[in-house]
N, C-alpha and C positions, 0 to 999 in steps of 0.2 A: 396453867402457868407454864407446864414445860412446851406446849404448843406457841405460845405466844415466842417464848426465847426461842425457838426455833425457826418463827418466822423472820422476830424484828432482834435476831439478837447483835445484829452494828449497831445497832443504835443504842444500847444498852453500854454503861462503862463498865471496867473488869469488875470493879468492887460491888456493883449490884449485881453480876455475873456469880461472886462470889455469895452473897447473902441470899441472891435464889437458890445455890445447891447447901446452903445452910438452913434455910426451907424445909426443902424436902428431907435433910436428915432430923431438925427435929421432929418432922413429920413422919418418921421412921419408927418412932419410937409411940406411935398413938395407936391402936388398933382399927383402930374405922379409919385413917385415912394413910395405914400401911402401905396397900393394895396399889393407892391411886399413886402413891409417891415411888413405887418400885416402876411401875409401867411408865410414870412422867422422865424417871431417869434413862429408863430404855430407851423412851420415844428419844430423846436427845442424843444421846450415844448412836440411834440410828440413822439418825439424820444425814444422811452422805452429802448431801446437798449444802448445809452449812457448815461453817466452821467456829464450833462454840469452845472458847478456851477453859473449860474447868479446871483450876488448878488446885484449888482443894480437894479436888475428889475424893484422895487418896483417906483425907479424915472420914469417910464415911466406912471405910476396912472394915474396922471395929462392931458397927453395926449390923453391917452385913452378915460377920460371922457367928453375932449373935441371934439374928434372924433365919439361919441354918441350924440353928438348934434348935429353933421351935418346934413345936408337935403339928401343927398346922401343914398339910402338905401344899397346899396351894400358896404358901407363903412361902416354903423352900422353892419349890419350882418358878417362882415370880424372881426371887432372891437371886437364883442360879441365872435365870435369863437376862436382870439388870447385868448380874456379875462379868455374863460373856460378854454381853452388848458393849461394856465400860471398856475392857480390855482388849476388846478388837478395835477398838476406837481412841483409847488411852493408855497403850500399853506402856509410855515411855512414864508418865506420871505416878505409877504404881511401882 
């Protein structure tokens, strides 16, 4: 999913822009598809090449810093990577 926004995301209106990063934070909170929802936000935030307007992002906070508390290291270190990726890309939203 965060592949597809990235390629076609003109074509997408804000409020479906918005229900895809609604997506992926429920999908935050599942444990089998944690993983693929932390890297799906990366990919996007690293996207230099588009310009995807997330404006809710910032409701995903919450999550994030209870995904830093988990015992899981590869979930902290996936968690820290979305986190940079978001803010070097959305720092005004935060």
């Amino acid at each position: 999913m965060a592949q597809l926004l990235t390629i076609s995301h003109n074509i997408f209106q804000q409020n479906d822009i918005n229900s895809i990063v609604t997506i992926f934070g429920d999908r935050l909170n599942n444990e089998l598809t944690r993983e693929a929802s932390l890297k799906g936000l990366t990919l996007m935030a690293r996207n230099k090449a588009n310009t995807i307007n997330l404006q809710n992002i910032s409701s995903l906070i919450p999550q994030f810093i209870d995904l830093l508390h988990k015992a899981l290291r590869q979930v902290q270190l996936s968690t820290l990577e979305a986190i940079l990726a978001l803010l070097e890309r959305y720092s005004q939203q935060f």
